[in-house]
GUDREN-245225 format. One line per 3 residues: their letters; for each residue x, y, z of C-alpha. Coordinates in nm, 3 decimals. Example, Ala and Ser with C-alpha at 12.3 -4.5 7.8 and 13.67 -1.06 7.14 Angstrom:
REM GUDREN-245225
AS) 1.230/-0.450/0.780  1.367/-0.106/0.714
//
This chain:
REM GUDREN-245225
XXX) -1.859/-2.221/0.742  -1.511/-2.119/0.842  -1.443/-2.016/0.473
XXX) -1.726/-1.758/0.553  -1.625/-1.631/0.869  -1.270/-1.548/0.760
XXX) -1.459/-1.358/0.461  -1.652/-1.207/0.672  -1.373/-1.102/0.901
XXX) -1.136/-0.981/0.603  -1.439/-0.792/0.451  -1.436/-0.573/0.832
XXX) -1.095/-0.509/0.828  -1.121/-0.380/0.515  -1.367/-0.176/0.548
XXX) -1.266/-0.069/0.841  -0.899/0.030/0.719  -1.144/0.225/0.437
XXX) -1.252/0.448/0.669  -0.943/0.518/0.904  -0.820/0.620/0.520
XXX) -1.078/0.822/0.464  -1.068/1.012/0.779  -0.691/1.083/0.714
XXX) -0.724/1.214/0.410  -1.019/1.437/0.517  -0.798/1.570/0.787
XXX) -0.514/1.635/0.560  -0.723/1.820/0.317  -0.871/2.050/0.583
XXX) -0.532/2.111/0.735  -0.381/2.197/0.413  -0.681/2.474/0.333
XXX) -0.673/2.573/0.681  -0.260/2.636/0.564  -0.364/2.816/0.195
XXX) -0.604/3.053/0.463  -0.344/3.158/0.734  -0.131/3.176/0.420
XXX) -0.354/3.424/0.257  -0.424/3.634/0.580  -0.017/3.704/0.613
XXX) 0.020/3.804/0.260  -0.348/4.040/0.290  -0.247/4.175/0.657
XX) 0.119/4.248/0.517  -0.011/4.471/0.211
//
């Protein structure tokens, strides 16, 4: 019983660090497009 409530518990953690993960990376990649547009706007607004 305690065998499966430890499994249980590292299972949510897991999972749980899984998502704060994914949500990083998410926000990185939208920041770094959001970086290649502003990017692109100086170099088009400069011409």
């Amino acid at each position: 019983m305690r065998m499966d409530m430890e499994m249980k518990r590292t299972k949510m953690v897991l999972e749980s660090q899984q998502r704060i993960l994914e949500a990083f990376a998410r926000t990185m990649s939208e920041n770094l497009e959001e970086e290649k547009m502003k990017k692109a706007r100086r170099v088009s607004s400069a011409e």
